[in-house]
Structures are given as structure tokens and as C-alpha cells.
C-alpha positions in Angstrom: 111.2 104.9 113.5 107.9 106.2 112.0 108.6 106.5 108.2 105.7 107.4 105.3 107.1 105.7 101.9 106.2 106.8 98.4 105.0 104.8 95.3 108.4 105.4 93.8 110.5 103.8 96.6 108.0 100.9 96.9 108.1 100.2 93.9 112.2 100.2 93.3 112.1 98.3 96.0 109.8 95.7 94.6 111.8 95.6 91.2 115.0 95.0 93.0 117.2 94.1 95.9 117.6 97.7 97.1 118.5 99.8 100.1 115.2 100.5 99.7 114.1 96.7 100.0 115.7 96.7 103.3 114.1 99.4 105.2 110.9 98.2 104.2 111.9 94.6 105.6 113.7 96.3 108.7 112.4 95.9 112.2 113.4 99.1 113.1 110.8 101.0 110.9 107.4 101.4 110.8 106.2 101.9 107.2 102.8 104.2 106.2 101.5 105.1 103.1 98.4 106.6 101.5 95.9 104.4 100.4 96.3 105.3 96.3 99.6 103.0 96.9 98.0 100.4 96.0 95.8 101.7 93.1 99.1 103.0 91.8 100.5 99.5 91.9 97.6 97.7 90.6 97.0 100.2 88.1 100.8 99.5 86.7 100.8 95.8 87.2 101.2 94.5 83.9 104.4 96.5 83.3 105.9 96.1 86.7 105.4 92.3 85.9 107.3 92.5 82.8 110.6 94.1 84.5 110.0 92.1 87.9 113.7 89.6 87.8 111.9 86.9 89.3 108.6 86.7 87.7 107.3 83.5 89.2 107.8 85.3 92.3 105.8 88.4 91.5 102.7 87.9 93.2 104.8 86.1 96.6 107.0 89.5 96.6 104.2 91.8 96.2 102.5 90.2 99.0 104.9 90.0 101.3 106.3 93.2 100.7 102.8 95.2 101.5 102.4 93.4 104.7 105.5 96.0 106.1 103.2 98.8 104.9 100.0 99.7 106.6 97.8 101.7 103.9 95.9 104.7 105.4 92.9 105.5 104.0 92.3 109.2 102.8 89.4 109.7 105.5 92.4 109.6 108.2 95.1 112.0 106.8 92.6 114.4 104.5 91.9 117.4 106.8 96.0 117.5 106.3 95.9 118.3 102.8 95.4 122.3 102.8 98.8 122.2 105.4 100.2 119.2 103.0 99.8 121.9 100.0 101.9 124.8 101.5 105.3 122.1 101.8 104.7 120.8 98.2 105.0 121.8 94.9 103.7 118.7 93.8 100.2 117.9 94.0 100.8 114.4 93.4 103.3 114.1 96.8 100.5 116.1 99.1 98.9 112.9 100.2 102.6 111.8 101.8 103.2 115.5 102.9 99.2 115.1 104.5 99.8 111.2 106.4 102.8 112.2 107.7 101.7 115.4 109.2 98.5 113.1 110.7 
């Protein structure tokens, strides 16, 4: 199965032991995302450090768990943005509306 996964489910399933945690560590999925996933991260770093259980684990986790992503850069998925629009309220969810129409 062909999934896209947002920030927001990444990142739950990076603070915790999650259903999410487990369909990104499946074998039955395939996991995309748009490349701002991991500006979005980066950028909020420090504070997902600070709530992160095992914190001398936080760089081994984040690691591990973006190897069962494959980032897509916006050059790929961006002439699906003006289709993305019309299924999204949200501005901020066209990019996943946009890879997973690509």
C-alpha cells in the first residue's frame, strides 16, 4: 500500500509508540511525503527534543524513522497543486493533496 504521511502523524509517531509508529515501520506500506517534512522537523527540533521520552535516543529515532519515508521534492508533485487546491481548504495540506495525486 502507497500511503503519503503528514508532519503531524510523523511527528506523533516520533514522540511516541503509536499506531502511527507502526505503519511507518510496517512492510506493508510505502511511505511519501513532501519535501517541507523535513524543514518542518528541523525547524521544531529543539521542542520536539524536549518532549521526546527517550532523549538519548532522539537523533537514533529520528534517523531511523525517516529512512521508511522517501521525501519528494516540490519539482515532482508541483504542477498538482492547482488540482491539490480544489480538495483542500487548507493551504498548508495542498502539498499532501498535490504528491498523492502525482
Amino acid at each position: 500500500m502507497i500511503l503519503v504521511i503528514d508532519a503531524n502523524q510523523f511527528i506523533a509517531a516520533f514522540l511516541r509508540d503509536s499506531a502511527a509508529r507502526l505503519v511507518i515501520l510496517s512492510d506493508k506500506v510505502k511511505l511519501y511525503s513532501p519535501d517541507w517534512l523535513e524543514d518542518e522537523f528541523n525547524r521544531n527540533e529543539e521542542e520536539l527534543a524536549s518532549k521526546f521520552s527517550a532523549s538519548g535516543k532522539f537523533f537514533e529515532t529520528k534517523k531511523i524513522l525517516f529512512e521508511f519515508v522517501d521525501i519528494v521534492p516540490f519539482s515532482e508533485y508541483s504542477g498538482y497543486m492547482r488540482e491539490a487546491s480544489k480538495l483542500t481548504k487548507h493551504n498548508k495540506d495542498m502539498p499532501y493533496f498535490a504528491l498523492a495525486l502525482y
